[in-house]
N, C-alpha and C positions, 0 to 999 in steps of 0.2 A: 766420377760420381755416378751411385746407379739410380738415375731420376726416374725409371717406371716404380724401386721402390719406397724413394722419397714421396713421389705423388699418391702410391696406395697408402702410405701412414698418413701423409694430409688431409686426403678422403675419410680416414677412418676418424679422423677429430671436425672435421666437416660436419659428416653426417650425423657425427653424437648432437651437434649443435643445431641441428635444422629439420623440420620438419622432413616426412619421408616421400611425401610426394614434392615437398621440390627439390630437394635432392637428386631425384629421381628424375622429373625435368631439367632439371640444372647442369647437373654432375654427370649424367650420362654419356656417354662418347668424347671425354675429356681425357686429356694427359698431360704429362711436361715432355715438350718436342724438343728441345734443349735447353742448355745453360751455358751463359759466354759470358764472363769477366761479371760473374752477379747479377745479369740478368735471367729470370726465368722465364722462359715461353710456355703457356699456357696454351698446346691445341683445343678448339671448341669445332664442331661440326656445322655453325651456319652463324653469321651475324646477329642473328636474334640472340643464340646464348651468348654470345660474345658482348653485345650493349647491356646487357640483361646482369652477368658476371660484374662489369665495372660497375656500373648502377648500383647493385645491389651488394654483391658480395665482394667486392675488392678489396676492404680492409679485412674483410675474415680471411682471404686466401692469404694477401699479403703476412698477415701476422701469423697464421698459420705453417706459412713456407719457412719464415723467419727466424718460428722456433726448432725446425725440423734443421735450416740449411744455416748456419751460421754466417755462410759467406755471399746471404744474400741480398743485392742492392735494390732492386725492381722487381715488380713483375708487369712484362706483356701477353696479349692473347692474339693468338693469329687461328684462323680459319685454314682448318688441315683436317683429311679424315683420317680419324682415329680407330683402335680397338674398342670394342666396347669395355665397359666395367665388368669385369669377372665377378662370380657372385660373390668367391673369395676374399675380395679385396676388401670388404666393407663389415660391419660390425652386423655381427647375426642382431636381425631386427627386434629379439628381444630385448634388447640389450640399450634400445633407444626407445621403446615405448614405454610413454610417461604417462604419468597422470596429468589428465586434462585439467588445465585451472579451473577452479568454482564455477568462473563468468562464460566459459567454453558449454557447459555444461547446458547452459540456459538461452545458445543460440537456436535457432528457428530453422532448420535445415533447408526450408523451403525456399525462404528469402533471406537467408543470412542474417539475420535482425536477430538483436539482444534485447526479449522485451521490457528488462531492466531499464532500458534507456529510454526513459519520457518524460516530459515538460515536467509532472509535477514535482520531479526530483530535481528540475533543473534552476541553481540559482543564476537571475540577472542581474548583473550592476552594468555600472559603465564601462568594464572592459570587453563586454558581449551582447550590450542591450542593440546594437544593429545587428548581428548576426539573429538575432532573437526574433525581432521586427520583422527582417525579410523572411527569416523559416514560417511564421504566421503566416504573412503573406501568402504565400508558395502553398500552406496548407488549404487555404479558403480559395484558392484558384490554380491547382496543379497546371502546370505547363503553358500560363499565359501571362504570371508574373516572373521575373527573375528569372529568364532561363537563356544560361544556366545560370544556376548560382553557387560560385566560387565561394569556399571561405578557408584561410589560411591562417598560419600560426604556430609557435611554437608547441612542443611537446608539452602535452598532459593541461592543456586548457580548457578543454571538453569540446575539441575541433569533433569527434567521432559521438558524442554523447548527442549534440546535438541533431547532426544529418542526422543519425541511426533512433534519434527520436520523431522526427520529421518522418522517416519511413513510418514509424509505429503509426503516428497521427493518422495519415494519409490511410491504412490498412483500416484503420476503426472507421473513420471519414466517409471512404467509399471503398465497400469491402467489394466492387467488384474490380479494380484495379489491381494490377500485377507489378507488385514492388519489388527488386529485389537490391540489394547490397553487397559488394566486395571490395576487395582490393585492384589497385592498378596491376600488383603478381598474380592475381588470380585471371584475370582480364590476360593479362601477355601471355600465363602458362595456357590458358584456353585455345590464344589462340593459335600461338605456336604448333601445339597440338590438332589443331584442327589442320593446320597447312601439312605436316609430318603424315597425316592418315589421311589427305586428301577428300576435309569435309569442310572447306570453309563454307559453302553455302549454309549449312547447321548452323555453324557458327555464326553467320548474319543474321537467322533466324531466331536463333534463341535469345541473343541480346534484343534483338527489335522487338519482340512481344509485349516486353515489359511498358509498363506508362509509366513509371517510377525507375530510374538506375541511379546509382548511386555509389559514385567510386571515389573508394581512398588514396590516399598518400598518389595522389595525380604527380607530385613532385616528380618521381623517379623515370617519368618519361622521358626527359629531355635529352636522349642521343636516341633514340628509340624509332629509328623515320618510318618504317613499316608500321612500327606500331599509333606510332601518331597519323599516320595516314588513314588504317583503320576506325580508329577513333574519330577521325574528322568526319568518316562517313557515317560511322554512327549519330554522331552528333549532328549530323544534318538531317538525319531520320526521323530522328526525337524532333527535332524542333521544326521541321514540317508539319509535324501529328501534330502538335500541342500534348509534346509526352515530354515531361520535367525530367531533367538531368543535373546530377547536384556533385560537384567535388570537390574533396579537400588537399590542402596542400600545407606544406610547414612554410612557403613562401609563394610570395606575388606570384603570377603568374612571369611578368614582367623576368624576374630573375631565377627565370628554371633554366639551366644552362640547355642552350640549342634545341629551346621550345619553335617550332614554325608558324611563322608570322600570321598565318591564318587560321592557327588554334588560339594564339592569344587574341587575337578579333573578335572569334565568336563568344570568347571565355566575358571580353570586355561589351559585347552586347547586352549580357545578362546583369548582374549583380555581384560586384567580386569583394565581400569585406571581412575586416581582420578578427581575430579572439588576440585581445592581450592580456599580459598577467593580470591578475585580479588585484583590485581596491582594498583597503581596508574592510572596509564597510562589508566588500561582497565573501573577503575571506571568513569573516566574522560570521555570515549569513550560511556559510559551506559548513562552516563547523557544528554551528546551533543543530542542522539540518542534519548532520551526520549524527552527533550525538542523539538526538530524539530517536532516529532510526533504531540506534544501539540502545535504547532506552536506560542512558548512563546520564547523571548531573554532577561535572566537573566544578561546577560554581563560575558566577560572571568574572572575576578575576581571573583566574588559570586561561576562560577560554577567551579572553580578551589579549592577554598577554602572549598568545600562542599566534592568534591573528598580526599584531604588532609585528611578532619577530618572525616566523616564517613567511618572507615576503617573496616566496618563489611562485610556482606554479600548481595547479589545484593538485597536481598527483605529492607534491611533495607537501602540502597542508597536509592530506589524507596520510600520506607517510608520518609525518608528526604526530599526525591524532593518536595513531595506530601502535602507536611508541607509547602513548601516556595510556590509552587503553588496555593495551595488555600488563604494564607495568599497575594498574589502577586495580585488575582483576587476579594478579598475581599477591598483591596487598591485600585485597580484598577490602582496601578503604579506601577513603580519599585521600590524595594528592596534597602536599602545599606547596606554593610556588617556589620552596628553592629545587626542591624535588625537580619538578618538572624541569627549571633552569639548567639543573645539570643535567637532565635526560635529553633536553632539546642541543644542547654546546655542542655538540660531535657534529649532529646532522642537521646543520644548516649548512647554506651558502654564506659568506659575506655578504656583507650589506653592501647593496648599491641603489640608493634613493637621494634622492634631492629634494626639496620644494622646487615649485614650479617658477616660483618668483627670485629664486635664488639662483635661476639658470638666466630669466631674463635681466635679472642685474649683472651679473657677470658678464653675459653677452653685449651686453649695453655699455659698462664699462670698459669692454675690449675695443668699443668701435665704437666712444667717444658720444653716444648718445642717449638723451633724455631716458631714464624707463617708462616714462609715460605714451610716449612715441610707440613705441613697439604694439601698444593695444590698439591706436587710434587706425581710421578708417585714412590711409593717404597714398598715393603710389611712388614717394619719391623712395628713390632706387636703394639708396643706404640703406632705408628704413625697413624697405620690402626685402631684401637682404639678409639683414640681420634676424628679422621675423622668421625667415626659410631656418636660418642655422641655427635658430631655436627650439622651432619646431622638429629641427631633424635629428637634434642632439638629446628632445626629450623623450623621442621614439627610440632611437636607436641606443642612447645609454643607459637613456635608463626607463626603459618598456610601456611611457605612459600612452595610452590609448588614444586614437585617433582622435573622438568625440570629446575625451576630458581635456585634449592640449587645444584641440575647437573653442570649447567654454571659455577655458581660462586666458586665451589670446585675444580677448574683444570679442568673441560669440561668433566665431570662425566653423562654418560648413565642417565635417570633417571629410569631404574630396579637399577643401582647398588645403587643408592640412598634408594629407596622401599627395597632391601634388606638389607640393613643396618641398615634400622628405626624396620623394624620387627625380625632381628638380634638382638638389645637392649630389644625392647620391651620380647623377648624369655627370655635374660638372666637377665632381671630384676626381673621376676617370681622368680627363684633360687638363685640368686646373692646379697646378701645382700651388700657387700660392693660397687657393680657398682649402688644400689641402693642410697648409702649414701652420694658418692662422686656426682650423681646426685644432689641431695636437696643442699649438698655444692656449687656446679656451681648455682645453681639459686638463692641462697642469692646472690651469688656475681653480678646478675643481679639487685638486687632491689638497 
């Protein structure tokens, strides 16, 4: 097999798919050092690309190689110096410059900020009103409340809408503070590059100026040790000053794989809370808010019906909307709901909702006790028990937020909540039977 020119046709679907400076960070000094029995080795010229590769781009290479190599079972990466990239090998750069999306357009070059993104576009309910809370906070006291302050969560809940309106705030608030926002790739391409040209002190420099930082998808650090060690000093810089640092994650910090025990310390000093999927109520409030923007009236039935059944996450509301809108301005009338019904059937998800009392009967009737029991204030061990694998079944299957499974459980803290779900989650690692009588409660769900 000739693998220098299996890997330049890899490269050439790579790079169509990635931006050209990290490609260019990335993909540089790369090859396939060999292939044995379907494995592929992947040379990278230092560690950094190499944690950086798996992190980030492992499924692209992988699927990439896959389609190219049909007899391929794996890919590894091992630290070997390479040839560089021929200019040859890659897709003349016309050929991959795109047009910037809309939202690209209207970023802030200085500090990374979209100044699209601010409170007053931002809807509360109860699956964000504490991330809401602490952002105020933070606003009316940079670097003294909440720092840092964590908040995590699944894709498209306005984990990014919110930090990146907190920057705006903060800019109007006290315009002589130096805010600025990126990503965790932007952070590791920097600084790789700074060690590469032998300018980390710049590097130390430029990040510490700032009294405001503000880094995304934190997630993809966790095999990352140079880089998290970095970051630890930064973040001891900031919180020396009383300079706010804020990041988000799609998960706990708790379960970023081989996060160092001393970034999750500083992480749990601060402020670390969730965005869950949205409520009825708040989906309802996203849509009203969208449509007045678009200065379009769908009528209280269509937009009430669209809330009901897209019970995913704010980007796939907006996706919905965007479906009955343009079909709305294509008509050039209005909508009736079977219309919409059958515009909405393709692009949804299944439904996965319960009532919350319907999780605590069930779980009560698995473990033989009262439903009354499960609300009251007691410590006997059944009961406190049964209350954890409620709580942890209401998060984890079906997305209800910290603060509303709080309320609905006897008016429950929601830490005591977060401590319960990662209570279960601990002892289902070891626990075979708490794992079995799990899977038992969620038949009894279907």
């Amino acid at each position: 097999m000739n693998t220098k020119q299996l890997w330049k046709n890899c490269l050439m679907e790579i790079e169509a798919g990635i931006s050209k400076a990290n490609f260019s960070t990335w993909f540089k000094n790369t090859s396939i050092v060999k292939e044995e029995t379907g494995v592929v080795y992947i040379g990278v010229p230092n560690e950094f690309v190499r944690d950086w590769l798996i992190n980030k781009y492992h499924k692209l290479i992988t699927k990439t190689i896959a389609d190219a190599f049909e007899g391929m079972r794996a890919v590894e990466y091992m630290i070997t110096k390479t040839e560089p990239i021929k200019q040859d090998s890659v897709l003349p750069s016309e050929t991959i410059e795109k047009e910037l999306p809309l939202k690209d357009l209207y970023i802030n070059p200085d500090d990374n900020l979209n100044p699209r993104y601010r409170f007053d576009s931002f809807i509360v309910g109860t699956f964000n009103e504490l991330a809401y809370a602490a952002a105020q906070a933070i606003i009316e006291s940079p670097g003294t409340k909440y720092n840092p302050f964590f908040i995590y969560g699944g894709t498209g809940l306005g984990k990014t809408h919110l930090i990146q309106a907190v920057g705006n705030s903060i800019k109007e608030k006290y315009p002589h503070k130096k805010v600025h926002y990126m990503t965790l790739e932007k952070f590791a391409t920097d600084f790789i590059n700074s060690l590469q040209s032998n300018k980390a002190n710049s590097f130390k420099e430029k990040y510490r100026k700032y009294d405001l930082l503000i880094i995304d998808d934190i997630q993809f650090i966790g095999k990352m040790e140079k880089i998290q060690e970095e970051l630890f000093h930064t973040f001891n810089t900031f919180y020396e000053n009383n300079k706010q640092i804020i990041f988000s994650s799609d998960k706990h910090p708790n379960y970023i794989p081989e996060l160092a025990d001393r970034l999750k310390s500083r992480f749990a000093a601060g402020m670390i809370v969730d965005i869950s999927e949205p409520e009825y109520e708040s989906r309802l409030a996203i849509l009203k808010v969208k449509l007045n923007e678009l200065n379009i009236d769908l009528g209280d039935d269509l937009v009430e019906y669209v809330a009901s059944s897209v019970q995913g996450n704010i980007r796939e509301l907006e996706g919905s909307l965007n479906l009955i809108v343009m079909q709305y301005r294509l008509k050039n009338k209005p909508l009736n709901l079977l219309e919409v019904k059958s515009l909405l059937k393709n692009n949804m998800r299944p439904k996965r909702s319960i009532a919350i009392k319907d999780v605590v009967k069930t779980v009560s009737e698995y473990y033989k006790l009262e439903e009354d029991s499960v609300y009251e204030k007691t410590r006997k061990k059944e009961i406190v028990r049964a209350r954890q694998v409620i709580m942890y079944l209401l998060r984890e299957d079906f997305n209800v937020s910290y603060p509303l499974i709080g309320q609905k459980l006897g008016g429950k803290d929601h830490t005591t909540v977060m401590h319960s779900c990662v209570k279960i989650k601990e002892d289902l690692k070891t626990d075979a039977q708490l794992m079995q009588e799990l899977e038992q409660i969620r038949i009894m769900f279907k």
